[in-house]
Steps between C-alpha positions, in 0.01 A plus 500: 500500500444504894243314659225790573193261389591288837387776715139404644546158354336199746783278550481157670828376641544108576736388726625857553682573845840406444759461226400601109107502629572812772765665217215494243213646756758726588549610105098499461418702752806802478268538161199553696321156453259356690687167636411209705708270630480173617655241693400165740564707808488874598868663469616664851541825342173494324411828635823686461526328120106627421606828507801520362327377179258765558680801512591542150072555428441144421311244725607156681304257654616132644269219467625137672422174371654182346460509159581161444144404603216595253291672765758790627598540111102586460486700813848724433362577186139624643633668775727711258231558319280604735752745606647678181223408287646304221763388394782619214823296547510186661861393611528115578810516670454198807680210465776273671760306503415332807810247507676343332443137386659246223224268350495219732427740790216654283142322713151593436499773815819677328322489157183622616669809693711608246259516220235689754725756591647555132200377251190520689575873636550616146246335352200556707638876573457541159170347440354693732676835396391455110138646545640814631776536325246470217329768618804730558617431148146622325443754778819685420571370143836417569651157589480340832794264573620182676843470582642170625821464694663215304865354525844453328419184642236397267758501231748254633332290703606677835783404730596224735120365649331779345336296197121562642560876545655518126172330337299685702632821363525336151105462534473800588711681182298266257104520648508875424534401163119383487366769739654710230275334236222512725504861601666776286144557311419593903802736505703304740857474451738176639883510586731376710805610678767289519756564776856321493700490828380754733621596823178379687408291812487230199900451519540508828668164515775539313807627712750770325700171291146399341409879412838585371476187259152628373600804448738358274234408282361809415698765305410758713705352747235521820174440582196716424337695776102513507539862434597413163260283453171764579526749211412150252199512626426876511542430099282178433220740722516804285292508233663829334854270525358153443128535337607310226684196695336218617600081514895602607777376727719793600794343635679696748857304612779697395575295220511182694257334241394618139249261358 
């Protein structure tokens, strides 16, 4: 089974110039997608990047905004509708860490900034995505999809100051479970990709000691690289490879966790 049926497909990107974001437009759009990425602020090499997603027949576009305010997740989602026309896979991959903070460091400014950028973004990407992802699904009577980026995280509670983060993404692996309800009769498909320890801006604290003893953890003795990460969500997007999944977790980790 190859992923053909992506070719054409309308694919909105969040959070999506660095780390497993850029792998996964990358993935998209060597299929011939139409892919638009986003981020707070324009990349340097936006130019340079545009068409090298372009030259495999596909299309790129960038759109800037923080999506951890309701208003840029509503304008994103018009703007990349107003310039591919609809929309067939939306991809909520923004999120953060932001730092890291045990509980009686946790204040209301913390709380409110790492829900925005992790909740909010998701969830009013989404709401504003469903009518034409709707429309995709009964234009082309195959499934549109959502695909979440989740975390190993929302497992086991997350490490060291990381407890916010690891509900967040626990929220995030369990609302899909009622937008499931809500919208297969419309078509739409729900799943998440769960990352484990991936060789990302995200550990770029931890000095050679801290990633040796991590990699310890995992039988595959090493971290995963957002490479490996991009072809999960090639799957969840295909209809032909995934028409009939929906409401999943597809944990990616190397065998660091198995729940």
């Amino acid at each position: 089974m190859t992923f053909n049926d992506l070719r054409g497909k309308r694919v909105l990107i969040t959070g999506s110039t660095l780390g497993i974001g850029l792998a996964t437009v990358r993935a998209f759009a060597k299929l011939g997608a139409h892919v638009g990425i986003t981020a707070r602020n324009t990349p340097d090499n936006l130019d340079a990047l545009l068409s090298e997603l372009s030259a495999d027949g596909g299309q790129a576009a960038f759109f800037a905004g923080d999506l951890g305010k309701t208003d840029a997740c509503v304008a994103t989602v018009a703007a990349f509708v107003e310039r591919f026309g609809g929309i067939d896979v939306l991809i909520n991959n923004a999120g953060a860490l932001l730092e890291r903070r045990g509980l009686e460091n946790i204040d209301d400014v913390f709380f409110d900034a790492m829900t925005d950028v992790n909740l909010r973004s998701a969830l009013m990407v989404t709401r504003e995505a469903i009518p034409h992802l709707r429309a995709s699904a009964r234009a082309s009577g195959q499934s549109a999809a959502v695909i979440t980026t989740g975390s190993i995280a929302a497992h086991g509670g997350g490490g060291p100051g990381a407890s916010l983060y690891a509900a967040a993404k626990a929220w995030l692996h369990n609302i899909q479970r009622n937008w499931v309800r809500e919208f297969t009769p419309a078509n739409i498909r729900f799943n998440i990709v769960s990352p484990g320890t991936v060789d990302t801006a995200f550990h770029a604290d931890k000095d050679d000691a801290a990633r040796a003893a991590v990699s310890t953890t995992i039988p595959m003795g090493r971290f995963g690289t957002p490479e490996e990460m991009a072809p999960s969500y090639l799957f969840l997007a295909s209809h032909a490879c995934s028409g009939y999944i929906t409401g999943q977790v597809l944990d990616v980790n190397g065998g660091q966790a198995m729940p």
